[in-house]
PASEBA-1860 file (N, C-alpha, C; in nm, 3 decimals):
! residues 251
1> XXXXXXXX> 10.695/-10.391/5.037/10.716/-10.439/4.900/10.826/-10.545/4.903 ~ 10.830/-10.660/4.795/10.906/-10.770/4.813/11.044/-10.717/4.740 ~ 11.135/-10.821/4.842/11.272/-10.796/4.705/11.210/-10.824/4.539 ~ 11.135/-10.917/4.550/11.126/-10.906/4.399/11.017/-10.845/4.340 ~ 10.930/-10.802/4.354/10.873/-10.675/4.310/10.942/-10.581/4.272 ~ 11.059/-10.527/4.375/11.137/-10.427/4.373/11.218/-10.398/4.272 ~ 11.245/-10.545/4.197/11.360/-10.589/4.107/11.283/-10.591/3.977 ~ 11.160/-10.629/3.993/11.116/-10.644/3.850/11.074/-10.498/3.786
9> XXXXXXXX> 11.023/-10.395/3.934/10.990/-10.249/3.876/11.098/-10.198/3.814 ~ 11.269/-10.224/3.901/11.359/-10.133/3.842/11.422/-10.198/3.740 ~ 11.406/-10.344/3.716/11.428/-10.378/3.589/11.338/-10.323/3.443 ~ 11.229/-10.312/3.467/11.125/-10.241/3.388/11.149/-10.103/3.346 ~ 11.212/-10.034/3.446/11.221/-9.889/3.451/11.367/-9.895/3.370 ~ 11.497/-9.994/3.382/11.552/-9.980/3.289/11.554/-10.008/3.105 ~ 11.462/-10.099/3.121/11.406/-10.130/2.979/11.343/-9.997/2.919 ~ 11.256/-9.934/2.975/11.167/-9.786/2.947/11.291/-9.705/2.877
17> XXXXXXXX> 11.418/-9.660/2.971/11.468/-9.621/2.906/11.571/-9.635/2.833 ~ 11.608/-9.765/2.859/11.693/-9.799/2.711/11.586/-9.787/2.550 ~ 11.479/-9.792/2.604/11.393/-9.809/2.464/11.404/-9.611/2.439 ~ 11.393/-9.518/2.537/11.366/-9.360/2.493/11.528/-9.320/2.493 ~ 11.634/-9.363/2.549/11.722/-9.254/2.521/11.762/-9.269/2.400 ~ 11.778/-9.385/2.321/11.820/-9.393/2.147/11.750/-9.275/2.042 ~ 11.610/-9.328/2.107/11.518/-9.211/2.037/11.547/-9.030/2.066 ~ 11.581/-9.002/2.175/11.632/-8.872/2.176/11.779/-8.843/2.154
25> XXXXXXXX> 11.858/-8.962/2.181/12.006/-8.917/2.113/11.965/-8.948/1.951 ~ 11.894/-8.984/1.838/11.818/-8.946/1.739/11.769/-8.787/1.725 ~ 11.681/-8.749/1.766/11.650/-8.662/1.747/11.724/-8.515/1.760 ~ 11.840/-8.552/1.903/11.944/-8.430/1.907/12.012/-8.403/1.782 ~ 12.078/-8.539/1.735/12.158/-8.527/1.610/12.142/-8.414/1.522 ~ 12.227/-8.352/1.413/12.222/-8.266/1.375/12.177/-8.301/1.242 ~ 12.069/-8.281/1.217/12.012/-8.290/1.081/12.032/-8.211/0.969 ~ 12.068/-8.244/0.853/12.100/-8.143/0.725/11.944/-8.089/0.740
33> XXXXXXXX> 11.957/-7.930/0.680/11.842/-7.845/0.701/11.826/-7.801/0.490 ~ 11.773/-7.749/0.491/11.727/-7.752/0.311/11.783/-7.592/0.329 ~ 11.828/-7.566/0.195/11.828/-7.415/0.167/11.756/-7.324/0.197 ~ 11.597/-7.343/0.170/11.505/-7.265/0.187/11.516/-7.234/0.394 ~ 11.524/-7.334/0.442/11.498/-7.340/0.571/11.615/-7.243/0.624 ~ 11.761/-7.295/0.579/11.845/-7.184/0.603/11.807/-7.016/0.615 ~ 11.785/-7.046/0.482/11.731/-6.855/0.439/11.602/-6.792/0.550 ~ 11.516/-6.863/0.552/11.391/-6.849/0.654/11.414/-6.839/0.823
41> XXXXXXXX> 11.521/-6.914/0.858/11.585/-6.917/0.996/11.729/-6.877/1.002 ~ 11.764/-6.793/1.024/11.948/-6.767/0.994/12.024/-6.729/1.083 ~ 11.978/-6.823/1.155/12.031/-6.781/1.314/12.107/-6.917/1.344 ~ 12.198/-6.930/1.449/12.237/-7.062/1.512/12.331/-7.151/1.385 ~ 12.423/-7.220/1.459/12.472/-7.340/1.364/12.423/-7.455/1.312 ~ 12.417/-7.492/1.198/12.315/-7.607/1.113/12.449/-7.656/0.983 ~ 12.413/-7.766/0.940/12.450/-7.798/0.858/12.359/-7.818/0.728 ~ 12.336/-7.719/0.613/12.291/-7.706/0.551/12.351/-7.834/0.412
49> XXXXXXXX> 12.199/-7.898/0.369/12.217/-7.963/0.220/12.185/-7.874/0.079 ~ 12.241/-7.902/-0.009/12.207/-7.806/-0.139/12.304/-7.809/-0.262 ~ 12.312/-7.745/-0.345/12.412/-7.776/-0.475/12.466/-7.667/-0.467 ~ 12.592/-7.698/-0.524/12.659/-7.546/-0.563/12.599/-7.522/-0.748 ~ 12.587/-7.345/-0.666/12.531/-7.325/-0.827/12.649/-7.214/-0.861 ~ 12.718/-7.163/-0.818/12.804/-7.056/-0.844/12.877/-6.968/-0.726 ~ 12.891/-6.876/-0.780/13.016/-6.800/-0.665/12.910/-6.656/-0.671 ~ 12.941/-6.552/-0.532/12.828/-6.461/-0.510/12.937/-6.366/-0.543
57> XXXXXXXX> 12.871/-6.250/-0.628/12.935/-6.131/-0.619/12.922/-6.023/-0.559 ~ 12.736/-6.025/-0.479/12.708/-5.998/-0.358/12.568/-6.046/-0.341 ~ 12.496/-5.997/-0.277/12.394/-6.054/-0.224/12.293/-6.099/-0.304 ~ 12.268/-6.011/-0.377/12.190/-6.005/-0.556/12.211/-6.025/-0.638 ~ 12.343/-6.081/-0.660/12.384/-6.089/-0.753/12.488/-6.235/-0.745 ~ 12.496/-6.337/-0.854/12.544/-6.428/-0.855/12.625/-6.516/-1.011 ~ 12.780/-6.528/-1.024/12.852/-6.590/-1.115/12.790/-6.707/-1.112 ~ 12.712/-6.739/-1.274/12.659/-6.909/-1.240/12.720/-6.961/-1.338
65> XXXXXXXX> 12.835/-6.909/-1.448/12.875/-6.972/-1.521/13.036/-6.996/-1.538 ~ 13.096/-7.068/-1.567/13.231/-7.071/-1.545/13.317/-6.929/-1.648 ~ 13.384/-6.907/-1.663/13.505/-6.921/-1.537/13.463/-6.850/-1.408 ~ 13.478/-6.928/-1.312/13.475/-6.859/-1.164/13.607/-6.829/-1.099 ~ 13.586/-6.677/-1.076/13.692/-6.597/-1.054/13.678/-6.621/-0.890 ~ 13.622/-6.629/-0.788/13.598/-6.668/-0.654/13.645/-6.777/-0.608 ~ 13.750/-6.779/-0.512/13.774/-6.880/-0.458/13.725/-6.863/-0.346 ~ 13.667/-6.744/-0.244/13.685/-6.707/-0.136/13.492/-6.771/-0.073
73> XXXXXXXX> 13.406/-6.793/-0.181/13.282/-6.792/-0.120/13.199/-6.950/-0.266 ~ 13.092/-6.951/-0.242/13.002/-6.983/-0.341/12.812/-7.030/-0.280 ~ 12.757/-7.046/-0.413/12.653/-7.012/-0.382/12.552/-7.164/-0.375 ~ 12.459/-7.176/-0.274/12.407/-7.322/-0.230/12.293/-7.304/-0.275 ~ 12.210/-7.407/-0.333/12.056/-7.386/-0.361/11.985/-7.568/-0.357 ~ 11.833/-7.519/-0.341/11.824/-7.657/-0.320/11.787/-7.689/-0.426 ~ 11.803/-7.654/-0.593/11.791/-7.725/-0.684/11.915/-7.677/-0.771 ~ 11.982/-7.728/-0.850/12.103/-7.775/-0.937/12.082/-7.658/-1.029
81> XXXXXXXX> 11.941/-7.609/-1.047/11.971/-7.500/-1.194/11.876/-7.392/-1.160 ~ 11.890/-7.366/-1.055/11.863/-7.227/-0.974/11.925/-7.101/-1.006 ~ 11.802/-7.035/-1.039/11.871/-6.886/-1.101/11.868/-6.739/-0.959 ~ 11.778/-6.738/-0.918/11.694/-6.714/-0.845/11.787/-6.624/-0.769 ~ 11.834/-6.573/-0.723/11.919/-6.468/-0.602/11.844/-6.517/-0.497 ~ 11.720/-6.473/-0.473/11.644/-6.526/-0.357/11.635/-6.625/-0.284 ~ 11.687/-6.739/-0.403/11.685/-6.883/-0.343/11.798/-6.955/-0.347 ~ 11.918/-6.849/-0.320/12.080/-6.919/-0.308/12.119/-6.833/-0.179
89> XXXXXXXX> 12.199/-6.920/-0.142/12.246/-6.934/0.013/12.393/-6.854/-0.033 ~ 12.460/-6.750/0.004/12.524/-6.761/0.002/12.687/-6.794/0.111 ~ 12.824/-6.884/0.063/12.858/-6.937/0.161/12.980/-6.947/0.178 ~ 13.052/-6.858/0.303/13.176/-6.798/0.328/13.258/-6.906/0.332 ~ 13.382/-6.947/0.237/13.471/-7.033/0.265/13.584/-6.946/0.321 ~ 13.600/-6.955/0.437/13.715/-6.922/0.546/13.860/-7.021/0.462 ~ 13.953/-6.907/0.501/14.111/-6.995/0.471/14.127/-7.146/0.555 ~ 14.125/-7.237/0.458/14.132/-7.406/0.516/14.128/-7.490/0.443
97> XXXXXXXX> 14.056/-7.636/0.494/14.052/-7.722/0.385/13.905/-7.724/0.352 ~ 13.841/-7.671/0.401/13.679/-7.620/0.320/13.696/-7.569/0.213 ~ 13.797/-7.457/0.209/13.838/-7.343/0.083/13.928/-7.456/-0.028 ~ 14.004/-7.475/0.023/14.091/-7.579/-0.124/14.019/-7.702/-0.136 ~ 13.880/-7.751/-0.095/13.795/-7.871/-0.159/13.710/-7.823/-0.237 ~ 13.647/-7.746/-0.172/13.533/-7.683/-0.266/13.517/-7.579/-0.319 ~ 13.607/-7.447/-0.354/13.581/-7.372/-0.445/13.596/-7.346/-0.552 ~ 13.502/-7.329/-0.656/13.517/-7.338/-0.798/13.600/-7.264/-0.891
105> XXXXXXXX> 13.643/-7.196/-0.822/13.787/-7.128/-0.888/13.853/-7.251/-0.915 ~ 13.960/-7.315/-0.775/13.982/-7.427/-0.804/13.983/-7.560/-0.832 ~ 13.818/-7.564/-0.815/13.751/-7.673/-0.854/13.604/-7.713/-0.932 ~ 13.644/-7.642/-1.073/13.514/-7.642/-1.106/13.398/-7.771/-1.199 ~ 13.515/-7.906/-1.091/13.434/-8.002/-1.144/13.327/-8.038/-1.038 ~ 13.328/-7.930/-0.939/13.235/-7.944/-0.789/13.078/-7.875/-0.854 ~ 13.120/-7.840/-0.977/12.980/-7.708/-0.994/12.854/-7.791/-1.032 ~ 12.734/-7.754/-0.972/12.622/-7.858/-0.937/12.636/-7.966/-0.865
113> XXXXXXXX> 12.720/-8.020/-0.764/12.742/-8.109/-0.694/12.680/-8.112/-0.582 ~ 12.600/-8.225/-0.552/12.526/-8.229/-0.424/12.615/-8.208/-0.252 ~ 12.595/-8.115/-0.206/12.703/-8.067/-0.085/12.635/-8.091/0.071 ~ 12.686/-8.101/0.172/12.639/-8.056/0.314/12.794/-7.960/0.329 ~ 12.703/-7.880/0.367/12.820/-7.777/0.467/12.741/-7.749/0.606 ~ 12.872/-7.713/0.699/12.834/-7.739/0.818/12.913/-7.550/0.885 ~ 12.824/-7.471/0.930/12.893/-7.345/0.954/12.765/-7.245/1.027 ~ 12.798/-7.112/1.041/12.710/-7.026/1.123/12.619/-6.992/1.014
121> XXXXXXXX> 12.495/-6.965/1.058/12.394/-6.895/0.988/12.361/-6.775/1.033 ~ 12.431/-6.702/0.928/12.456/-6.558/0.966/12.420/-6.480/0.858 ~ 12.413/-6.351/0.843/12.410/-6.273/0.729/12.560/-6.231/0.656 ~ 12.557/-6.253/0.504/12.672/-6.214/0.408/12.628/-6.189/0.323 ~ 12.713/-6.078/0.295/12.667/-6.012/0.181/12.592/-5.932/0.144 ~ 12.494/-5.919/0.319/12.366/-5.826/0.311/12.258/-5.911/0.362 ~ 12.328/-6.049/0.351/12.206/-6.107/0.307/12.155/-6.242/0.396 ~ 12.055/-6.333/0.447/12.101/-6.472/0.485/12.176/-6.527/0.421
129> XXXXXXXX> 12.347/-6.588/0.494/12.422/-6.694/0.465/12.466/-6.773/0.554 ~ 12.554/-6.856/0.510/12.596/-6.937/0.585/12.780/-6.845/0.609 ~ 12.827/-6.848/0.669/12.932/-6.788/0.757/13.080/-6.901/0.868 ~ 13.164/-6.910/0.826/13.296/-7.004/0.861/13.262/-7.144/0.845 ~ 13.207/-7.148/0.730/13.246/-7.285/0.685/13.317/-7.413/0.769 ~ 13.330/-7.501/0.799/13.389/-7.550/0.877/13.413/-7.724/0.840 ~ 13.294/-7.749/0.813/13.278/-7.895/0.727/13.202/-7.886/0.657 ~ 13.238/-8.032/0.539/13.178/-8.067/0.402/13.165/-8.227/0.420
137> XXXXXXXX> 13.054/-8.228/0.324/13.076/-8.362/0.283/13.025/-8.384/0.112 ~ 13.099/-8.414/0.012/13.012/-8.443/-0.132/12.914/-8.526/-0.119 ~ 12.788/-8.554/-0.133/12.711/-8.645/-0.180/12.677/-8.689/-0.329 ~ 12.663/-8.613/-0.379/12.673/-8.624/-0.522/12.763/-8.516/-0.617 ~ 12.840/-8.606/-0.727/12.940/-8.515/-0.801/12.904/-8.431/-0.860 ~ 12.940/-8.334/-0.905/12.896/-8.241/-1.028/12.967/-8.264/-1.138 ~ 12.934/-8.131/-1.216/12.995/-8.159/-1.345/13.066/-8.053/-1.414 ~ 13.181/-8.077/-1.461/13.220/-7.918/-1.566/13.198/-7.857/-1.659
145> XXXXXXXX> 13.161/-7.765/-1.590/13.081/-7.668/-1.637/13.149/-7.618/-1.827 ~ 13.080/-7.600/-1.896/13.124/-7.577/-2.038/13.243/-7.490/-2.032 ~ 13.311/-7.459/-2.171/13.410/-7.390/-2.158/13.371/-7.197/-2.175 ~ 13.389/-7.125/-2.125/13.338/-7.011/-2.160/13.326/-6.988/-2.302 ~ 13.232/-6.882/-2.366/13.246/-6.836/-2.503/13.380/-6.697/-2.481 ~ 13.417/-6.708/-2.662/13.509/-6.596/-2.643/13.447/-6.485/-2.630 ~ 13.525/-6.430/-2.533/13.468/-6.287/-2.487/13.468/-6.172/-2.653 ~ 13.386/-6.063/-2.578/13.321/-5.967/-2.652/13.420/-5.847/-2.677
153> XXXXXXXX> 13.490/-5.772/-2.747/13.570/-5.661/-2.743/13.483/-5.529/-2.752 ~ 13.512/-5.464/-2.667/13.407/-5.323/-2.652/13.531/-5.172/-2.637 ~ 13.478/-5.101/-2.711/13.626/-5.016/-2.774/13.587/-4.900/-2.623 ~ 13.522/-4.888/-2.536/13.509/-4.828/-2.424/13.477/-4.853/-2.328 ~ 13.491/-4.818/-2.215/13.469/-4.821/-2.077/13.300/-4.845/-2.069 ~ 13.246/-4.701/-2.150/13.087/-4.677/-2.140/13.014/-4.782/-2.166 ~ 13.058/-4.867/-2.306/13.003/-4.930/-2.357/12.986/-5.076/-2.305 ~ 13.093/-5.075/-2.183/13.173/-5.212/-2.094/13.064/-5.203/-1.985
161> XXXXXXXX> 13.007/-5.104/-1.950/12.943/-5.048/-1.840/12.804/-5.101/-1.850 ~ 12.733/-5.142/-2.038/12.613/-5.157/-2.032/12.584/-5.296/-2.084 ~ 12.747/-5.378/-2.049/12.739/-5.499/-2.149/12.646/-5.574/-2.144 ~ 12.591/-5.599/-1.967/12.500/-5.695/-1.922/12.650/-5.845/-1.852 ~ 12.584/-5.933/-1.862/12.703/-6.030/-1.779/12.763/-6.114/-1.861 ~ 12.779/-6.088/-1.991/12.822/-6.161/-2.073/13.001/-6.117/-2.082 ~ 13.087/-6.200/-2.105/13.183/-6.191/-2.125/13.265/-6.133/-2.201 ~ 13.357/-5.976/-2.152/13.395/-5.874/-2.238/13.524/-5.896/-2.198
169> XXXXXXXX> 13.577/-5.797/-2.308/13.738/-5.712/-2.268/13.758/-5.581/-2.307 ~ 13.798/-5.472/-2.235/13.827/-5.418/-2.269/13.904/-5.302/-2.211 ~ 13.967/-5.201/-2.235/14.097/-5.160/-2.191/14.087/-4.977/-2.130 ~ 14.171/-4.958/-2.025/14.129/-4.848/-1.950/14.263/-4.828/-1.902 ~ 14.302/-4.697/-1.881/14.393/-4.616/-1.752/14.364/-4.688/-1.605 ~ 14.442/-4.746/-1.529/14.447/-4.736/-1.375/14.477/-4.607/-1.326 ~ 14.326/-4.577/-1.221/14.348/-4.451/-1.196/14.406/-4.458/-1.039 ~ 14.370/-4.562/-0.945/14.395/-4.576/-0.849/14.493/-4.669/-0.782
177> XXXXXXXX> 14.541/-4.728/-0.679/14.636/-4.778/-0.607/14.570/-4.973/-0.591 ~ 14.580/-4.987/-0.575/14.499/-5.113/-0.547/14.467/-5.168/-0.367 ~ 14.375/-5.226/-0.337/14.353/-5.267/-0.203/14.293/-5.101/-0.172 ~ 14.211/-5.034/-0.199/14.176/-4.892/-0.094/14.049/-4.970/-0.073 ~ 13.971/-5.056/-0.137/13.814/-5.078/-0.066/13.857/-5.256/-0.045 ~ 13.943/-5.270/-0.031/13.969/-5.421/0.006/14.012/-5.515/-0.065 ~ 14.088/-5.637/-0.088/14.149/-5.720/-0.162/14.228/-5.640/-0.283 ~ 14.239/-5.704/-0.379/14.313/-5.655/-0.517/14.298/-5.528/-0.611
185> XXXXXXXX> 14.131/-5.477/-0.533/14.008/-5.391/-0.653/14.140/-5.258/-0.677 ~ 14.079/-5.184/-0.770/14.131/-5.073/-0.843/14.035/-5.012/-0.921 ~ 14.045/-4.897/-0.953/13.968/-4.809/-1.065/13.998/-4.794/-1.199 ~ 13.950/-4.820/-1.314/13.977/-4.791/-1.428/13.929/-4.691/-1.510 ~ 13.975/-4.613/-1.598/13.866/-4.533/-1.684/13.956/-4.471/-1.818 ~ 13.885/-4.400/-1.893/13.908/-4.377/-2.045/13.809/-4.228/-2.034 ~ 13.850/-4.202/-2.241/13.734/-4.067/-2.186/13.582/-4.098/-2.190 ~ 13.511/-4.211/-2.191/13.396/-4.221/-2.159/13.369/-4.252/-2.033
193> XXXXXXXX> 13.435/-4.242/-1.939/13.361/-4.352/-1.816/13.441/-4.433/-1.759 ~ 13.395/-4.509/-1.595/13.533/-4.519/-1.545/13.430/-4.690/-1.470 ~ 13.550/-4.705/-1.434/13.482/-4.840/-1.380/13.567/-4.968/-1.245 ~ 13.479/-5.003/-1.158/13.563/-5.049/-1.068/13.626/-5.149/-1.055 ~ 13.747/-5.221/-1.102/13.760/-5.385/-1.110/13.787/-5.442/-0.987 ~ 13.790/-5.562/-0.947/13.759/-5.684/-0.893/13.855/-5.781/-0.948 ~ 13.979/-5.797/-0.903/14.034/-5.908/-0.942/14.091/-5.984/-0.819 ~ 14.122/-6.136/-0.800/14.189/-6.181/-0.714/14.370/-6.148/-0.703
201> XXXXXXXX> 14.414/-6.111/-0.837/14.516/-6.084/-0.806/14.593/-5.969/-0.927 ~ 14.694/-5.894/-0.873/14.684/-5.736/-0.983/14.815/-5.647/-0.898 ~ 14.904/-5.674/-1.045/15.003/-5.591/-1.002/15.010/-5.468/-1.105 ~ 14.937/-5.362/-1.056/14.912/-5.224/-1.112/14.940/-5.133/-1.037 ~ 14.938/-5.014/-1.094/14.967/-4.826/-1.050/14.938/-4.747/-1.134 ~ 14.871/-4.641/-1.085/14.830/-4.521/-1.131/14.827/-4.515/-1.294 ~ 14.855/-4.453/-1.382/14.906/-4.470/-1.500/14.905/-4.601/-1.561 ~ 14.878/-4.701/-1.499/14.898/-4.800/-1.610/14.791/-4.830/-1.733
209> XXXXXXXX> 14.820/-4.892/-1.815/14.713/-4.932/-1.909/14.664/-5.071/-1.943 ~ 14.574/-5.151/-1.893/14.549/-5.224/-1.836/14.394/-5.284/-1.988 ~ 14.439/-5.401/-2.004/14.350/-5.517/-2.112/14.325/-5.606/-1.958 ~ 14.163/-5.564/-2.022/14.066/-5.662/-1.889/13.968/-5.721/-1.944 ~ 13.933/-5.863/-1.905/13.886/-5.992/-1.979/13.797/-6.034/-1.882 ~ 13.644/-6.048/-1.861/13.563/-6.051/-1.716/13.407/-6.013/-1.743 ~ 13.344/-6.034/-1.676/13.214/-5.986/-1.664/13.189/-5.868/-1.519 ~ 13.075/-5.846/-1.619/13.061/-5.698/-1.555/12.887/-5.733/-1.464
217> XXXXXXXX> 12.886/-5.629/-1.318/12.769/-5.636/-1.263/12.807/-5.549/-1.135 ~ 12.623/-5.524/-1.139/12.625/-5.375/-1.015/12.657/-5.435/-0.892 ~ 12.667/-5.366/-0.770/12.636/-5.414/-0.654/12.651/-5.261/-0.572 ~ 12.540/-5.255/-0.454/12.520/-5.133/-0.416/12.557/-5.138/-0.268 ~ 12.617/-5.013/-0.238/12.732/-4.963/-0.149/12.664/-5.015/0.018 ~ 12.728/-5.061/0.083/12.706/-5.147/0.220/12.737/-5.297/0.215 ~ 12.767/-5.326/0.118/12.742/-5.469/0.114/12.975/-5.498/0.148 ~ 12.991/-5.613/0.130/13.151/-5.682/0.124/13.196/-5.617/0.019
225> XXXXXXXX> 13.168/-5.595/-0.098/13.219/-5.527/-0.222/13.134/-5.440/-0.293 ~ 13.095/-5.376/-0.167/13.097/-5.200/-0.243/13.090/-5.111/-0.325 ~ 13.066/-5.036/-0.394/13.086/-4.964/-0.501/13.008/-4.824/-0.563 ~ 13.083/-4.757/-0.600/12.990/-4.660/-0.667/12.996/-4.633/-0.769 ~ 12.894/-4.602/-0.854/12.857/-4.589/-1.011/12.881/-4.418/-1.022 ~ 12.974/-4.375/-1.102/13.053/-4.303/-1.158/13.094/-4.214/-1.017 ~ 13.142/-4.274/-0.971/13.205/-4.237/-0.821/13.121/-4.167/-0.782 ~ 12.983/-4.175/-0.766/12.823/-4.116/-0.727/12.833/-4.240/-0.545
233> XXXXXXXX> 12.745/-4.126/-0.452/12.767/-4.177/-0.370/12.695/-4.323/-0.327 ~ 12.634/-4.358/-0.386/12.509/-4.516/-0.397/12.575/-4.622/-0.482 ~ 12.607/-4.575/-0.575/12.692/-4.683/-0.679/12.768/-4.689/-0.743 ~ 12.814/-4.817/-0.752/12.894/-4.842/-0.891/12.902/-4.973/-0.977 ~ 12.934/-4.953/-1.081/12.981/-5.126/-1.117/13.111/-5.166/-1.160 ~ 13.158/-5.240/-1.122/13.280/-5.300/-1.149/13.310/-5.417/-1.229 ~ 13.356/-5.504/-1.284/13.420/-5.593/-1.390/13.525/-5.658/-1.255 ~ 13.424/-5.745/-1.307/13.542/-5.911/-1.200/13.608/-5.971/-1.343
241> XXXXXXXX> 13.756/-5.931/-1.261/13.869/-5.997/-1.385/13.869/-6.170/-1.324 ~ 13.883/-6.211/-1.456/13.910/-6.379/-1.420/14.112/-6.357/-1.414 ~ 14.125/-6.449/-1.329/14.273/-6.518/-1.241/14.344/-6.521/-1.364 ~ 14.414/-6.452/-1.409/14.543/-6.431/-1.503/14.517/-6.392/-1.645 ~ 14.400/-6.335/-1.620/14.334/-6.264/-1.761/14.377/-6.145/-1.795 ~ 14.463/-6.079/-1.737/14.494/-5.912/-1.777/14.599/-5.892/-1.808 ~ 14.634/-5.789/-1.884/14.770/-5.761/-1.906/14.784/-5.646/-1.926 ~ 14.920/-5.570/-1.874/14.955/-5.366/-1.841/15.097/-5.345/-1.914
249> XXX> 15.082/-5.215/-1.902/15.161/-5.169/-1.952/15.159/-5.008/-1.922 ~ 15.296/-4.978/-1.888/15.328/-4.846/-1.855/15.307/-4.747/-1.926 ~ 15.250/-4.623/-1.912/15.271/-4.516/-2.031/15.426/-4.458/-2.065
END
C-alpha cells in the first residue's frame, strides 16, 4: 500500500469520527426526564423537569395552597394545576442552597414555576421521589399564590378532626413533650378527642394550652410523618400549624 493511500484512509477514518463522537457526547448528556417518567423509573440519578405545585405532607397527600408550612420538601408535576397525588413527584430539599431557593415556605413566589431539579430517584414518603436535591435551575417564573381565606373556628378537637383541608383554629391541652416522633410534632386534646400537630417550630409542655391555626389531614403509620388516629395502632391525623401561627399558655 502507498504512503498515500495510507494517508488518505487515516485521514478518512479521522473525519468518520469527528463526525460520531459529537453525536454520542450528545446523547450521553443528561437530559431533563418528565415527571411521569420519574415516577415510572425511580431508580438512578436524573434531572427531572416539572412545576412546583405544593409541599407533600406525605405520600398521598399534598399542601397545594398557600400558606406553606414546608420548607423541608415540595411537590413536582408535569402540569402547573395538578391535583392528582399520583402524578406529583415528591422532592427532598436537603439543608443548602436548593432549600433557601426553592422552598415555598420561603418562597412562595416559586409556586407553579417551571423547575429542573437534579437529585436521586428514590422513594419518599412511601412513595417514588426524587431524594438530595442537589441542583436547580428556574425556567419559568411562577406566581403568588392568593392570600389564604380566614380560617374557620371549631369549638373542639372532634370537630377539627372532620374539618376536611380547609383552614381552621382551634384550641387543645398539650399532652406530650415535643420531638418523640421527630421534628417539632406534639399531641393535643380536649374532652372530645385528641390530635397530632405538625409544626416547624413550638415551644410547648405538657399542660399547656395551645390556639392552633392550620389545616388538617390523615397520613398512615410507615411513612416520614407517621401517625395514629386516636392513638389506634394504624392511624392518626394531625393539623400542620403554619410558622408563627400559635399561641400557649400555662395552666
Amino acid at each position: 500500500m502507498s504512503k498515500n493511500v495510507f494517508t488518505k484512509i487515516f485521514l478518512s477514518l479521522l473525519l468518520a469520527l469527528s463526525a460520531v463522537l459529537p453525536t454520542m457526547a450528545t446523547a450521553n448528556a443528561a437530559e431533563p426526564i418528565t415527571v411521569a417518567e420519574a415516577i415510572a423509573n425511580n431508580s438512578g440519578t436524573a434531572t427531572v423537569k416539572g412545576y412546583i405545585v405544593g409541599t407533600a405532607n406525605s405520600g398521598t397527600s399534598y399542601d397545594l395552597e398557600a400558606p406553606f408550612a414546608s420548607a423541608t420538601n415540595l411537590g413536582l408535576a408535569d402540569s402547573p394545576d395538578e391535583t392528582d397525588p399520583a402524578k406529583i413527584l415528591p422532592v427532598q430539599l436537603p439543608t443548602g442552597a436548593v432549600r433557601t431557593a426553592l422552598n415555598l415556605k420561603d418562597n412562595p413566589q416559586h409556586y407553579k414555576a417551571e423547575v429542573t431539579i437534579t437529585g436521586d430517584l428514590l422513594k419518599y414518603f412511601e412513595v417514588p421521589g426524587l431524594r438530595n436535591a442537589k441542583a436547580y435551575t428556574i425556567i419559568g417564573e411562577g406566581t403568588t399564590p392568593p392570600p389564604a381565606p380566614p380560617a374557620t373556628i371549631v369549638d373542639s378537637i372532634a370537630k377539627a378532626r372532620t374539618s376536611g383541608g380547609e383552614l381552621i383554629q382551634v384550641e387543645g391541652i398539650v399532652t406530650t413533650g415535643t420531638g418523640f416522633w421527630g421534628g417539632n410534632a406534639f399531641y393535643i386534646q380536649d374532652e372530645t378527642a385528641g390530635m397530632y400537630v405538625y409544626t416547624s417550630s413550638a415551644n410547648v409542655a405538657p399542660g399547656d394550652k395551645v390556639r392552633l391555626t392550620g389545616k388538617n389531614f390523615r397520613v398512615f403509620r410507615g411513612t416520614a410523618i407517621a401517625a395514629c388516629k386516636h392513638r389506634s395502632r394504624f392511624e392518626k391525623q394531625r393539623i400542620a400549624e403554619n410558622a408563627n401561627c400559635y399561641t400557649s399558655w400555662r395552666k
